[in-house]
LOVEXMI-19820 format. One record per residue (C-alpha): residue number from 1; residue in one letter; chain; x, y, z. Coordinates in nm, 4 decimals. Example, Ala and Ser with C-alpha at 12.3 -4.5 7.8 and 13.67 -1.06 7.14 Angstrom:
BEGIN
 num residuo cadena       c1       c2       c3
   1       a      A   1.2300  -0.4500   0.7800
   2       s      A   1.3670  -0.1060   0.7140
% end
This chain:
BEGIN
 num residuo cadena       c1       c2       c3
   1       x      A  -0.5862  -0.7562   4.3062
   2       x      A  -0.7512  -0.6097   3.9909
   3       x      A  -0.5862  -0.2418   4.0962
   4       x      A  -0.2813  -0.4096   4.1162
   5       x      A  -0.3204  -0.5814   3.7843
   6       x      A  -0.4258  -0.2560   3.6008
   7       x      A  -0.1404  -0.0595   3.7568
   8       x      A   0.1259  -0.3335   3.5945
   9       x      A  -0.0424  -0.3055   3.2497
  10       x      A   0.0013   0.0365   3.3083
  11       x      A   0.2879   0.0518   3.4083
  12       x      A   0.3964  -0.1994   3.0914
  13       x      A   0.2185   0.0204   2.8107
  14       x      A   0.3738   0.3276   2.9626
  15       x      A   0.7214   0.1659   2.8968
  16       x      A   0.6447   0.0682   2.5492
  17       x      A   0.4352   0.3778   2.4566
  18       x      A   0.6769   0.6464   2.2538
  19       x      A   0.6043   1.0210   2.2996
  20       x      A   0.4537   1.1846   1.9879
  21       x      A   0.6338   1.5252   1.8850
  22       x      A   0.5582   1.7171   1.5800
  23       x      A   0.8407   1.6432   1.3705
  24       x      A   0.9381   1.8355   1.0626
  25       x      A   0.9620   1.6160   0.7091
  26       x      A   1.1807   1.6938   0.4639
  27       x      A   0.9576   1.6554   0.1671
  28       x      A   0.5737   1.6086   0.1481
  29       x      A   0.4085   1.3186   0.1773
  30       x      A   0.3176   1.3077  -0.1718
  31       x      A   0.1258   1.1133  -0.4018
  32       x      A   0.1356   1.0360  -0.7936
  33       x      A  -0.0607   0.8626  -1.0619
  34       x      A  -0.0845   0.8523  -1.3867
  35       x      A  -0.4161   1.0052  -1.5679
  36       x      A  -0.5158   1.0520  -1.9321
  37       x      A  -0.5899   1.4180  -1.9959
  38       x      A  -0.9689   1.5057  -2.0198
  39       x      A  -0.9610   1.6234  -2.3649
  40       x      A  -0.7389   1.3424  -2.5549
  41       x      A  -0.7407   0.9719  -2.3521
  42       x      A  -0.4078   0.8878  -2.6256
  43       x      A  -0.2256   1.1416  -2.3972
  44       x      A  -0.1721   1.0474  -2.0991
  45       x      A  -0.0018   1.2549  -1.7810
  46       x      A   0.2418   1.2008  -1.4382
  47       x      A   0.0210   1.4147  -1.1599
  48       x      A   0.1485   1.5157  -0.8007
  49       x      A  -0.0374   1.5736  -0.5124
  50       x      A   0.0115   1.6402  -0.1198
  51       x      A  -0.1765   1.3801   0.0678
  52       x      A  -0.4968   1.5136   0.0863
  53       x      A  -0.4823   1.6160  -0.2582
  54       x      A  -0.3828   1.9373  -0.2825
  55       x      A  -0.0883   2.1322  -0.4876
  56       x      A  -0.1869   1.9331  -0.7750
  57       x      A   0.0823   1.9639  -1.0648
  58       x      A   0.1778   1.8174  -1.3690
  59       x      A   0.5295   1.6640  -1.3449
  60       x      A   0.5838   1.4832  -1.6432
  61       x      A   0.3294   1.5150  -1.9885
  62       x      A   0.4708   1.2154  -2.1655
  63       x      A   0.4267   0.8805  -2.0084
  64       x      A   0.3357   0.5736  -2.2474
  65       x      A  -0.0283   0.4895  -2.3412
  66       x      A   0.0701   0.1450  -2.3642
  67       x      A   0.1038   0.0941  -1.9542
  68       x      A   0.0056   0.2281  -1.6249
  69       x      A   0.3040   0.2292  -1.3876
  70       x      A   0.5082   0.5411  -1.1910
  71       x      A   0.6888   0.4206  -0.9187
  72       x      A   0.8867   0.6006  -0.6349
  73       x      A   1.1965   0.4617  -0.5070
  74       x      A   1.1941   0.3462  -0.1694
  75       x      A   1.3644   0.6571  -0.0595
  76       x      A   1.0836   0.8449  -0.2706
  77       x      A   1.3506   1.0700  -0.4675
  78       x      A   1.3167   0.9552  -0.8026
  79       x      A   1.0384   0.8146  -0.9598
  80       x      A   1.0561   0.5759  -1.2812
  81       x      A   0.8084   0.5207  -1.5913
  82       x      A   0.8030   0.4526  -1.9234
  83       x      A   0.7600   0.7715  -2.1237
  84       x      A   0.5379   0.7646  -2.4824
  85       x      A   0.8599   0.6505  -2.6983
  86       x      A   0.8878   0.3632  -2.4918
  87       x      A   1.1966   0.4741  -2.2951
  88       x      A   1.2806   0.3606  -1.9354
  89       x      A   1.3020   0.7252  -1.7299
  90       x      A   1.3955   0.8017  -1.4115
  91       x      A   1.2900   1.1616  -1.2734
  92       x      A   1.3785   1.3456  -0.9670
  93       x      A   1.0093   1.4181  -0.7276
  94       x      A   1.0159   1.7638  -0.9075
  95       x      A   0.9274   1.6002  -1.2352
  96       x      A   1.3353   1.6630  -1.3757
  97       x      A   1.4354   1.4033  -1.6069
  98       x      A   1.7825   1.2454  -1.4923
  99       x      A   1.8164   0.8951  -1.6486
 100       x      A   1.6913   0.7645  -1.9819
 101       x      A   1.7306   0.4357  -2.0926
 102       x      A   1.6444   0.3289  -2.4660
 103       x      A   1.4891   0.0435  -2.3535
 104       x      A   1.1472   0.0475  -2.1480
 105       x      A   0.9641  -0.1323  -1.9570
 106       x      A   0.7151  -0.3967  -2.1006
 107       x      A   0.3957  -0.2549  -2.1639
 108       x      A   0.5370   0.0139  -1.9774
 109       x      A   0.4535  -0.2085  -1.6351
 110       x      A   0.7294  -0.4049  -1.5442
 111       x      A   0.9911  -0.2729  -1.3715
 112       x      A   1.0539  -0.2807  -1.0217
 113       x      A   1.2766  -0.0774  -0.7629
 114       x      A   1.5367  -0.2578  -0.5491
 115       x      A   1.6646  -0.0089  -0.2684
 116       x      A   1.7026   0.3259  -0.3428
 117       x      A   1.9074   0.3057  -0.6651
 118       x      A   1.8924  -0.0494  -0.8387
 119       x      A   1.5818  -0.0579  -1.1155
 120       x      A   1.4767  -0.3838  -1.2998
 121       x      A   1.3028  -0.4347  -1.6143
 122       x      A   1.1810  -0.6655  -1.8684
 123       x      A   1.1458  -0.5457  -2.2379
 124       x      A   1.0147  -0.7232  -2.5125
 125       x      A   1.3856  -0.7123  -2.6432
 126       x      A   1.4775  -1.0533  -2.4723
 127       x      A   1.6108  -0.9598  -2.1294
 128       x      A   1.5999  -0.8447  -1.8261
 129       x      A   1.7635  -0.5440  -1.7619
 130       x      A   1.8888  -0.3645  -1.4964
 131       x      A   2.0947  -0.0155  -1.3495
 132       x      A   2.2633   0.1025  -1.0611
 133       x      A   2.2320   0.4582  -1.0544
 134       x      A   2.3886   0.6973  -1.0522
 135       x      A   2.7042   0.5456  -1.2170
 136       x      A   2.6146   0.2567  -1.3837
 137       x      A   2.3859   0.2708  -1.7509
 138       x      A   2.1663  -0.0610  -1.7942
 139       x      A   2.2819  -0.3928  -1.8356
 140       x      A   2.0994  -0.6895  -1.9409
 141       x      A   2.1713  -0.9507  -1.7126
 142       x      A   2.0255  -1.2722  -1.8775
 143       x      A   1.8867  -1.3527  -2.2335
 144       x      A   1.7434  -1.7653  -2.2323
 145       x      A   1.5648  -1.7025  -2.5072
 146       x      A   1.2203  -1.6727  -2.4386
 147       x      A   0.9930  -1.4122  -2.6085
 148       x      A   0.8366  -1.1642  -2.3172
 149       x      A   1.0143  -1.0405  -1.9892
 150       x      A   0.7631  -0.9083  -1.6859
 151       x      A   0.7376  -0.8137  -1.3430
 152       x      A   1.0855  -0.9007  -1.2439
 153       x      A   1.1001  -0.9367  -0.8189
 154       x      A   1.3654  -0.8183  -0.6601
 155       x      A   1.3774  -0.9351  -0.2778
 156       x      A   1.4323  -0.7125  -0.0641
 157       x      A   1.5272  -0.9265   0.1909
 158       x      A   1.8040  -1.1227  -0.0185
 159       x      A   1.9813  -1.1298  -0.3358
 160       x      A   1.7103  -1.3052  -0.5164
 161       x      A   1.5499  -1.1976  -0.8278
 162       x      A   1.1873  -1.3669  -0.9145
 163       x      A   1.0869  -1.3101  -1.2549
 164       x      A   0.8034  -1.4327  -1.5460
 165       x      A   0.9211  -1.5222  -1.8467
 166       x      A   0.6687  -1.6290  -2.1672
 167       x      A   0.7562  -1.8356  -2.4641
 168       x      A   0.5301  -1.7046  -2.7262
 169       x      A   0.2387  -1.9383  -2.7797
 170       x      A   0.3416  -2.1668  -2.5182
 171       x      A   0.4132  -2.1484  -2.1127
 172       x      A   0.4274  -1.8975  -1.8577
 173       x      A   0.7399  -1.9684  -1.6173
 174       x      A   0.7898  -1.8106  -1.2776
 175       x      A   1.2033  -1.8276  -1.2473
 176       x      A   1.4213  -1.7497  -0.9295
 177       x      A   1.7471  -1.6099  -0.9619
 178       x      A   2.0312  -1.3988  -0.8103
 179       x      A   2.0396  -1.0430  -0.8795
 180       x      A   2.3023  -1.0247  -1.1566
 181       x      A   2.0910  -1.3170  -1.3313
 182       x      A   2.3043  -1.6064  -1.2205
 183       x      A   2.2057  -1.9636  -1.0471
 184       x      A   1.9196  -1.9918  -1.2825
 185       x      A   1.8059  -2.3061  -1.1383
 186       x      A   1.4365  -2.3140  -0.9277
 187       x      A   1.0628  -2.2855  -1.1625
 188       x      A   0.8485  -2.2262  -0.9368
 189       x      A   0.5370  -2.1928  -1.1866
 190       x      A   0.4270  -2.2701  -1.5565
 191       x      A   0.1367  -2.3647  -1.7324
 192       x      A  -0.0471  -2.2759  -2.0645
 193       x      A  -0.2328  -1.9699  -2.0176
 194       x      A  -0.4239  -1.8181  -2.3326
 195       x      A  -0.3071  -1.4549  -2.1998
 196       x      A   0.1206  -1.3740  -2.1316
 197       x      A   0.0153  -1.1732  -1.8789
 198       x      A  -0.1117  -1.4422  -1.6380
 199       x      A   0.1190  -1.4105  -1.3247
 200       x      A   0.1345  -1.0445  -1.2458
 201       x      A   0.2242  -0.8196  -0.9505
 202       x      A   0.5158  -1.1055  -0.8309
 203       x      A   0.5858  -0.9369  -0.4471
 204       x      A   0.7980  -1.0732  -0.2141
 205       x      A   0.6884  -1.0988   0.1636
 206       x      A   0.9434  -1.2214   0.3327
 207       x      A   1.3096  -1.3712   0.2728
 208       x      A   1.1502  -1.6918   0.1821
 209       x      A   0.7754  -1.5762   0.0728
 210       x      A   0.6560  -1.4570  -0.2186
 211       x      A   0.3177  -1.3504  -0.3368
 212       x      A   0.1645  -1.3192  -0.7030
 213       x      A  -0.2062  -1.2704  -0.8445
 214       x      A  -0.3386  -1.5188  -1.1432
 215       x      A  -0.5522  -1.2507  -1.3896
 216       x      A  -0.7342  -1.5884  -1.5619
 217       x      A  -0.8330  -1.7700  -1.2865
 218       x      A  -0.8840  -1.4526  -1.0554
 219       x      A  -0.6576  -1.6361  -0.7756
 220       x      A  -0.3741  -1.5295  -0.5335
 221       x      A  -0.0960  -1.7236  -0.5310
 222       x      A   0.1655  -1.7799  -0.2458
 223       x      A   0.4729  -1.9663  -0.2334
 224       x      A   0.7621  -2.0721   0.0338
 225       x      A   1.0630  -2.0810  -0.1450
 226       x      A   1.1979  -2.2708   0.2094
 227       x      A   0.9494  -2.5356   0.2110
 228       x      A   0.8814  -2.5352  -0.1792
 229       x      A   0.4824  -2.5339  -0.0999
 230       x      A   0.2432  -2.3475  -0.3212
 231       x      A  -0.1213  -2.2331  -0.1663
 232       x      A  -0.3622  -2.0847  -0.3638
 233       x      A  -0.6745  -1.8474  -0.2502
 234       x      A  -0.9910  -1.7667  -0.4435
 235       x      A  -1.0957  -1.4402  -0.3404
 236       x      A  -1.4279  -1.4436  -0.5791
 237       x      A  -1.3409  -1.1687  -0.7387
 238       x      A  -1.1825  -0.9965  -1.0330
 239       x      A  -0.8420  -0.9199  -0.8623
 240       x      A  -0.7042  -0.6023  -1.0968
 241       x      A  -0.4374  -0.4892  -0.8170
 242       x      A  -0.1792  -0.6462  -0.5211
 243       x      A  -0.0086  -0.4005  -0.3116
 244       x      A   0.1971  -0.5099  -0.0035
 245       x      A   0.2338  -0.2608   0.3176
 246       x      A   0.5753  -0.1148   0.3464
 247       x      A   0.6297  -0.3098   0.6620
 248       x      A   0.5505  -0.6179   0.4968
 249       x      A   0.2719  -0.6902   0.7264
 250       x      A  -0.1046  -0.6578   0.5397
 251       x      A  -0.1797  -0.7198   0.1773
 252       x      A  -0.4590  -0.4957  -0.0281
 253       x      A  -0.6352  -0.6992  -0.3087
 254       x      A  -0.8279  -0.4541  -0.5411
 255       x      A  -1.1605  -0.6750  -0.6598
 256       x      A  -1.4484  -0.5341  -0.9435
 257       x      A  -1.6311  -0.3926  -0.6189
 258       x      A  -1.4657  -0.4581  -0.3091
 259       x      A  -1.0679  -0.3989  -0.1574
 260       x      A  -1.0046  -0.6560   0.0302
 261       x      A  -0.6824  -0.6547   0.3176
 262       x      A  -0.5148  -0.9575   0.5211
 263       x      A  -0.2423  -0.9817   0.7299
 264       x      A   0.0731  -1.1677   0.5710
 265       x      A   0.1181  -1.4023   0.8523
 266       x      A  -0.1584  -1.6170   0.7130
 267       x      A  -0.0576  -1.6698   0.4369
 268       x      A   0.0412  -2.0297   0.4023
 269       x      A  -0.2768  -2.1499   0.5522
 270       x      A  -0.5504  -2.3269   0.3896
 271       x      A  -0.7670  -2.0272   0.4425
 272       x      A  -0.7163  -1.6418   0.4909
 273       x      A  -0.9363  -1.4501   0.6492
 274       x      A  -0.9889  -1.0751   0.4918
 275       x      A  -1.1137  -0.7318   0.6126
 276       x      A  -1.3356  -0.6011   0.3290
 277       x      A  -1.3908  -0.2428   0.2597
 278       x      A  -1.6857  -0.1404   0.0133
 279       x      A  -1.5626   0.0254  -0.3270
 280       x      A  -1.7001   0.1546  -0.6852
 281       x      A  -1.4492  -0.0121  -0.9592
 282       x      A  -1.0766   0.0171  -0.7390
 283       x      A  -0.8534  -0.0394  -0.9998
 284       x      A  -0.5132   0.0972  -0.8239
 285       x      A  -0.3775   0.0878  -0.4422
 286       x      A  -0.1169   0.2511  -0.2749
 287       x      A   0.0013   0.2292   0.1145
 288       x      A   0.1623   0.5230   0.2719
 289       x      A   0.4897   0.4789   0.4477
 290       x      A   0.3124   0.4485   0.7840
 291       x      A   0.1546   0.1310   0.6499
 292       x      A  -0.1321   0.2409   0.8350
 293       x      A  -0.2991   0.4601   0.5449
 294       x      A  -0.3487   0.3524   0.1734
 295       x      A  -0.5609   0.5480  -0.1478
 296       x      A  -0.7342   0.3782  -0.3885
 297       x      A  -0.8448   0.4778  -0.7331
 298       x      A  -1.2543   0.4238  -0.7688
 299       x      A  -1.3872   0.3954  -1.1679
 300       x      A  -1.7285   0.5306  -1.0448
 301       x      A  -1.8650   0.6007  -1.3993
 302       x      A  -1.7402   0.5403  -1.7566
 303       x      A  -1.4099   0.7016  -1.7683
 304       x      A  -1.4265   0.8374  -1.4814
 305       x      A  -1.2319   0.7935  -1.1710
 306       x      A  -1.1561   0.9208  -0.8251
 307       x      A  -0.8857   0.8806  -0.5446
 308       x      A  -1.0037   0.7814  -0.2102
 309       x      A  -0.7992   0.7731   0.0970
 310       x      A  -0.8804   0.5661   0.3935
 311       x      A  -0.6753   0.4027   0.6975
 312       x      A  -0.7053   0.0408   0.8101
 313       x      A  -0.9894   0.1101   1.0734
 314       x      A  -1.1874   0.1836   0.7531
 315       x      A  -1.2211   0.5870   0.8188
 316       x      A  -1.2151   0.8044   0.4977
 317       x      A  -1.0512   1.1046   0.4794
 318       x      A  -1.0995   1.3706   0.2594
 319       x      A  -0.9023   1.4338  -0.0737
 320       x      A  -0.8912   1.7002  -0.2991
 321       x      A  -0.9967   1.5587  -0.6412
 322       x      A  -0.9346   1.7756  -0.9371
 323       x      A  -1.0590   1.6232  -1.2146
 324       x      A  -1.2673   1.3129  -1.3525
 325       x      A  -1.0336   1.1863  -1.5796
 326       x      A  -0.9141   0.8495  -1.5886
 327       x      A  -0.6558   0.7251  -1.3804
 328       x      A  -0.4781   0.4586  -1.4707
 329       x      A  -0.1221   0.3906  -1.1337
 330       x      A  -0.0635   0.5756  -0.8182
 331       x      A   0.1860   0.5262  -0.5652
 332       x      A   0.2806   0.7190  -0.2605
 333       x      A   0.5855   0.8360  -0.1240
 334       x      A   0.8003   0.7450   0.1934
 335       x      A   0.6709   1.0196   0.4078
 336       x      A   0.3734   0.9233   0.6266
 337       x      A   0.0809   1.2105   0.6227
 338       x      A   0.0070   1.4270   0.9067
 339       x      A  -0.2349   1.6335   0.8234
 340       x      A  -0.5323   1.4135   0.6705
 341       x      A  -0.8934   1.5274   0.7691
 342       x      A  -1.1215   1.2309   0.8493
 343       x      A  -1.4515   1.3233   0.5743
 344       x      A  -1.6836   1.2587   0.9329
 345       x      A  -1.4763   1.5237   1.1271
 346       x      A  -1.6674   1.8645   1.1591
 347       x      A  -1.4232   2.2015   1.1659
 348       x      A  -1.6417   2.4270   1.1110
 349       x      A  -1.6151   2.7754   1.4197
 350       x      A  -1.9381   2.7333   1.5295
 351       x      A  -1.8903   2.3527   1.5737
 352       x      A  -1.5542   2.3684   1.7076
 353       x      A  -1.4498   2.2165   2.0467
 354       x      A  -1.3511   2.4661   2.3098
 355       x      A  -1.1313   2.1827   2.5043
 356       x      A  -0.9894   1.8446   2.4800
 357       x      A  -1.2536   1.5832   2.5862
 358       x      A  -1.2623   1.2021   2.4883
 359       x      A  -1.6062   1.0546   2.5745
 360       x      A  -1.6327   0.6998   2.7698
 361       x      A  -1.7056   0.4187   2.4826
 362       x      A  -2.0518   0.3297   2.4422
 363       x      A  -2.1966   0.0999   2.5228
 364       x      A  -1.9808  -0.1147   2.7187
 365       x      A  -2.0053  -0.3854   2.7749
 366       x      A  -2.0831  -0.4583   2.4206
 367       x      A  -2.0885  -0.7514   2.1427
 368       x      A  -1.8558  -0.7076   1.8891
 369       x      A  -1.8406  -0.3443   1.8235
 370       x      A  -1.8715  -0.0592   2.0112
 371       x      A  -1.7910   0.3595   1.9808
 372       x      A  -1.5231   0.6026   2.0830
 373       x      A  -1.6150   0.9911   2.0551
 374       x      A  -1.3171   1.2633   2.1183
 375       x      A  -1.2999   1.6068   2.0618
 376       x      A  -0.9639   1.8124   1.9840
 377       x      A  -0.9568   2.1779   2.0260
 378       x      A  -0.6903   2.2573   1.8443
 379       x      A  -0.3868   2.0825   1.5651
 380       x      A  -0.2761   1.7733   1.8157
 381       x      A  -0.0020   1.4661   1.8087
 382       x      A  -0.2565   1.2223   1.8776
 383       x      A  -0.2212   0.8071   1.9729
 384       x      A  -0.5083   0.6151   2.0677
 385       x      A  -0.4869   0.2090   2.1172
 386       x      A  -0.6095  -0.0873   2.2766
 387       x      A  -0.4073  -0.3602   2.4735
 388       x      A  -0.5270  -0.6742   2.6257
 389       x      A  -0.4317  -0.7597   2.9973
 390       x      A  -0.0930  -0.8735   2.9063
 391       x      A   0.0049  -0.5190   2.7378
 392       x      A  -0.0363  -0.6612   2.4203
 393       x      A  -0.0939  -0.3954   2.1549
 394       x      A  -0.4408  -0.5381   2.0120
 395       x      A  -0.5560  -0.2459   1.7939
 396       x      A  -0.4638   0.0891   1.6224
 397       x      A  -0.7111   0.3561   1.7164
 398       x      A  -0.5805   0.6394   1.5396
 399       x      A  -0.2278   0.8060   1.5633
 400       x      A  -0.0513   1.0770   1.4055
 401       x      A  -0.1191   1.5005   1.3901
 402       x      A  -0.5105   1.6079   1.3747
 403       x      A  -0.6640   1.9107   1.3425
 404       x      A  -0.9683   2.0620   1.5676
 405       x      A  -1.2898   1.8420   1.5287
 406       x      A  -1.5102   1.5511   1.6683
 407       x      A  -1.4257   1.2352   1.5864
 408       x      A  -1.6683   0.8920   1.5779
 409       x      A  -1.4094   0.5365   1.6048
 410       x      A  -1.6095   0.2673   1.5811
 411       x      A  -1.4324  -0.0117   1.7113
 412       x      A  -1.4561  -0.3413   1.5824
 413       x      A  -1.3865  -0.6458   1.8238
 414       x      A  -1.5038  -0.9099   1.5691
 415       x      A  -1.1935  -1.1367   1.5507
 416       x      A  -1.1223  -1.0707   1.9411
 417       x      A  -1.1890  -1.2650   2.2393
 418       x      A  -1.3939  -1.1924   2.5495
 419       x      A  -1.2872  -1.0300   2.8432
 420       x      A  -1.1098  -0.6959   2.9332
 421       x      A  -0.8984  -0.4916   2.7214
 422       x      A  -0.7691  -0.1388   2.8011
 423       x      A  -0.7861   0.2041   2.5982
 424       x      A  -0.5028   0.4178   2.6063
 425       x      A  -0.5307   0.7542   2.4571
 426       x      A  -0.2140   1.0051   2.4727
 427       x      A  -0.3021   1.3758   2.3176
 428       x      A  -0.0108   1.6387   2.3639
 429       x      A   0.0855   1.4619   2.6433
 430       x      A  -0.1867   1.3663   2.8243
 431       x      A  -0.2941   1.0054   2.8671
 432       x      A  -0.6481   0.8787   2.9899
 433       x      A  -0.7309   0.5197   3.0403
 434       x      A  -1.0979   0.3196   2.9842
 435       x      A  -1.1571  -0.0484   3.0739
 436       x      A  -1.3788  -0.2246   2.7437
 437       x      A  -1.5362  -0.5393   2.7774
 438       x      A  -1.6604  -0.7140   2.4704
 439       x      A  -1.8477  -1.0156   2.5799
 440       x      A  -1.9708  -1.2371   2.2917
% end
């Protein structure tokens, strides 16, 4: 019975398991930020780098020192920010200027791409602006006379736009709208806050949900636009950064010392329950395309910051930093990595693996954690989960292109339940299957 029962899960994640192939991407995965210069922190720079940090360059030397924000567009082509005379601009990845717009994003912040072309922004000219590029120049699309525009929402979903609006002196309003700024008619938010910039990083996680951080009260916010319910969730911390995975499934909180990251599907709930990942300062998050990887800016001294990259397991990997300076945005493009080096992985000749070899986990049984150990002897396509007895997938291993090394997983089976669960591991082709059986 139990042979017959493995060879149907089997059977079932063999059917659902896709072949990995090297596959060759049209443009890097690349990732950018914005960083004061080291010798002048009024100046402040664009920078480009490959995933792992290297080819570092310099693609545009005048952003505004009034704002943090560079943003890719979804097809991560062209790239918009607010240059130092307050201008919107749109540049190609290379760094080319192709669009300038005379008015600029608030604070240099607030603008937001919607599909590969479409760009909104508020301005402290009353409005909300927006352009369809190539063809179109920018339009405002509504003026009802309040003082300050930010972080207009488009969702992606739908043709709703959610945006803040502040009277001077008075109320912060949270406003839903269509995308040309008409059917002005649901507030979703207001109150008095001492500081405009209450409700910021507005994100939409699905066609009804949408998702916004409080900076005075250090709370998330999440709303159902369907059921017209409101939650709030302390996360007892400083939140300085939202960031939403590209396939709308986790959410990264940035906190004074930790990053915290949750699955959307609870939100709504009374309570969330978060992963929590240990970091100096993060001030800025971005997830790669593959949802699966993310790098976060770390203030580890005064005026002095870092880029880490890590995936969701929690494994670091290493990245080329060239320079202390401080850095203020980064984003990432729409071109997942390949060729990240885990910071625990040794490559050195002598240390090299002469053959494939994944080790059986240990120990096992366990409690609620225990390790995986493989060893790749040379650049391999690599996909490593775990599925429950159903064929369920229950957890991401590691996938993707490695290079040459031993590798440590720990595997953490906190939040599952006991009982038998199967690892499948599939490198160039070849698969091997272990039984685990946390028992708590």
């Amino acid at each position: 019975m139990r042979k017959t029962l493995e060879k149907i899960i089997f059977t079932a994640i063999l059917a659902s398991a896709v072949a990995l192939s090297p596959k060759a991407d049209a443009q890097a995965s690349q990732i950018i930020f914005t960083q004061d210069t080291i010798t002048n922190s009024s100046t402040r720079q664009l920078i480009s780098t490959n995933a792992d940090g290297t080819n570092r360059r310099v693609l545009y030397d005048s952003v505004t020192t009034d704002g943090t924000r560079a943003r890719f567009s979804p097809d991560g082509k062209q790239i918009a920010l607010v240059n130092a005379s307050g201008q919107m601009v749109v540049l190609d990845n290379s760094g080319k200027e192709l669009y300038r717009f005379a008015a600029g994003g608030r604070s240099g912040e607030d603008f937001t791409w919607d599909g590969n072309s479409t760009l909104f922004w508020g301005d402290y000219t009353p409005g909300i602006f927006k352009t369809n590029l190539p063809n179109a120049p920018k339009q405002i699309i509504w003026t009802p006379g309040f003082r300050y525009f930010h972080n207009p929402a488009p969702n992606p979903f739908n043709n709703i736009l959610a945006s803040v609006l502040h009277e001077y002196g008075s109320t912060n309003f949270i406003y839903l709208s269509d995308k040309d700024g008409k059917n002005l008619n649901l507030t979703l938010w207001n109150n008095s806050p001492s500081n405009y910039d209450e409700q910021l990083d507005l994100s939409w996680v699905s066609p009804t949900g949408l998702l916004w951080k409080n900076e005075v009260v250090d709370s998330l916010y999440y709303y159902d636009t369907a059921t017209k319910t409101k939650t709030a969730y302390s996360l007892h911390h400083p939140l300085s950064s939202i960031r939403v995975s590209p396939n709308d499934s986790l959410v990264a909180a940035c906190g004074k010392t930790t990053l915290s990251i949750f699955d959307t599907q609870q939100l709504g709930n009374a309570a969330i329950s978060t992963s929590k990942k240990s970091v100096v300062s993060p001030l800025s998050f971005a997830w790669a395309a593959d949802s699966r990887h993310y790098a976060v800016v770390s203030s580890y001294a005064y005026n002095k910051c870092k880029i880490i990259v890590f995936d969701i397991n929690g494994q670091e990997y290493a990245f080329q930093n060239k320079s202390d300076a401080w850095i203020r945005d980064i984003d990432w493009n729409n071109v997942p990595p390949t060729n990240l080096i885990p910071t625990d992985v040794r490559t050195d000749e002598k240390t090299i693996p002469q053959e494939f070899k994944i080790s059986p986990v240990y120990p096992n049984p366990f409690n609620s954690s225990t390790t995986l150990q493989y060893q790749l002897s040379k650049d391999s396509d690599i996909s490593i989960k775990v599925y429950d007895v159903l064929g369920r997938e229950v957890m991401d291993v590691a996938e993707g292109h490695q290079h040459p090394g031993s590798y440590n997983r720990i595997l953490d089976f906190t939040k599952n339940a006991s009982g038998v669960y199967f690892l499948r591991s599939i490198v160039n082709g070849k698969v091997e299957t272990q039984e685990l059986v946390p028992m708590k």
